[in-house]
N, C-alpha and C positions, 0 to 999 in steps of 0.2 A: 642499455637495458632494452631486453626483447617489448613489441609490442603486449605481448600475451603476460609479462611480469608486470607491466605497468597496468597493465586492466586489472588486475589480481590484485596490486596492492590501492590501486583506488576503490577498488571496490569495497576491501575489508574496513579503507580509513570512511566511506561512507556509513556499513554495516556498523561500527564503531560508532561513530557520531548519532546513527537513530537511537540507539539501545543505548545510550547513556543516560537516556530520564526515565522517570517514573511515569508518565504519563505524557503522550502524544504533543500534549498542547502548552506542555515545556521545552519542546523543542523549538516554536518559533514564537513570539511573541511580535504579534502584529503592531503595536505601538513602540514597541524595540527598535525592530528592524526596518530601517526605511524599506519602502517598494523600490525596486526598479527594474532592469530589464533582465534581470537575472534572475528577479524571483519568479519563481515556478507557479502557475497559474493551473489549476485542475478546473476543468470547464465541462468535464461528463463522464462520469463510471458507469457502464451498463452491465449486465451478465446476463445468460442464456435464460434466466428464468424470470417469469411476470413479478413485477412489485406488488403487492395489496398491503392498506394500511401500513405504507411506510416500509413493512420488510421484504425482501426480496424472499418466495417462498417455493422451495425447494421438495420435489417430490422424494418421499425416502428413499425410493429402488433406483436413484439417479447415482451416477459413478463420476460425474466430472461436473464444475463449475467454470464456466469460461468468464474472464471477466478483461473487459476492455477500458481504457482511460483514455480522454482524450486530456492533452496536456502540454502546456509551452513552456520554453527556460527551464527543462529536464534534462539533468545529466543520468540519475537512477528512479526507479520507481522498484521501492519496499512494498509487500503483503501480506497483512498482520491477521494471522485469526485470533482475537480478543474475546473470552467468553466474557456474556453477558453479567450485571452487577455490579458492586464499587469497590475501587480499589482494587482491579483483576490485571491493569497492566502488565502487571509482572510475572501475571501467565503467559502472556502472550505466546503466539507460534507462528514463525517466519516460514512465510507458507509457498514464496514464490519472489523472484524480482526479475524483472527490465533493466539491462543495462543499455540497449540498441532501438530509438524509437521508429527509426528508418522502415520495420516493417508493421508499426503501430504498439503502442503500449500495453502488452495483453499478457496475461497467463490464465494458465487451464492446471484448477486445483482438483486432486484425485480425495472426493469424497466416498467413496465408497467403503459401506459401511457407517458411517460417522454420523454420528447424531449432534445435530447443528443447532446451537439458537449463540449466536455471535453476532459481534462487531468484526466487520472488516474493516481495518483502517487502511486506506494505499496515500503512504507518501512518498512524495515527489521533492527528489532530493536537485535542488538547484544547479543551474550547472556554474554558479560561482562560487562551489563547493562552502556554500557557508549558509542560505537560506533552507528550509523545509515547509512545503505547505504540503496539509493531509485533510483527506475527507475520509467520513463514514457512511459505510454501508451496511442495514442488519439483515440477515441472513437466517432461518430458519427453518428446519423441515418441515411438511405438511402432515 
């Protein structure tokens, strides 16, 4: 098997394994799953634009969101735009992912146009292909 078919089907059985629950925080449960050196540790998500009150706030005429994770015991990183409210999981929109942390954990999502008030969820899919740990970030235009 080619390198490039083996990256192909890990990735789909990753893409697989996120999008099987209804909610992000189904997919790992921390009193479950013992820690160890495989679970995936998210330790800072930043993006080009200032935080206030919690949301990260985005001016409208903007065309790009860059966002960067720092992160250990990562085999993928997922990027979920989640709108805002209960029960919205399963709108979600896979907005971007990292499969190579080698030049840093980052995508650049093309807002333009888009009228924002979301949940960004980025998880960080283990590289002992069986843990997930995910953070949020809220996002909204100015």
């Amino acid at each position: 098997m080619t390198n490039k078919a083996f990256i192909s089907i890990l990735l789909f059985f990753f893409l697989l394994t996120a999008c099987t629950s209804k909610d992000p925080a189904e997919n790992h449960d921390t009193d479950a799953i013992p820690k160890n050196e495989a679970t995936p540790i998210i330790t800072n998500v930043e993006t080009n634009f200032p935080e206030k009150e919690g949301w990260i706030v985005i001016p409208t005429d903007s065309t790009k969101l860059d966002v960067t994770v720092e992160v250990t015991n990562a085999e993928t990183l997922l990027f979920w735009a989640v709108p805002t409210g209960t029960e919205t999981w399963g709108e979600r929109e896979l907005i971007g992912y990292d499969t190579n942390g080698n030049d840093g954990w980052k995508i650049t999502w093309n807002i333009t146009r888009k009228s924002l008030h979301h949940h960004m969820i980025v998880q960080a899919l283990g590289s002992d292909g069986k843990t997930i740990t995910d953070e949020t970030i809220n996002i909204t235009n100015e």
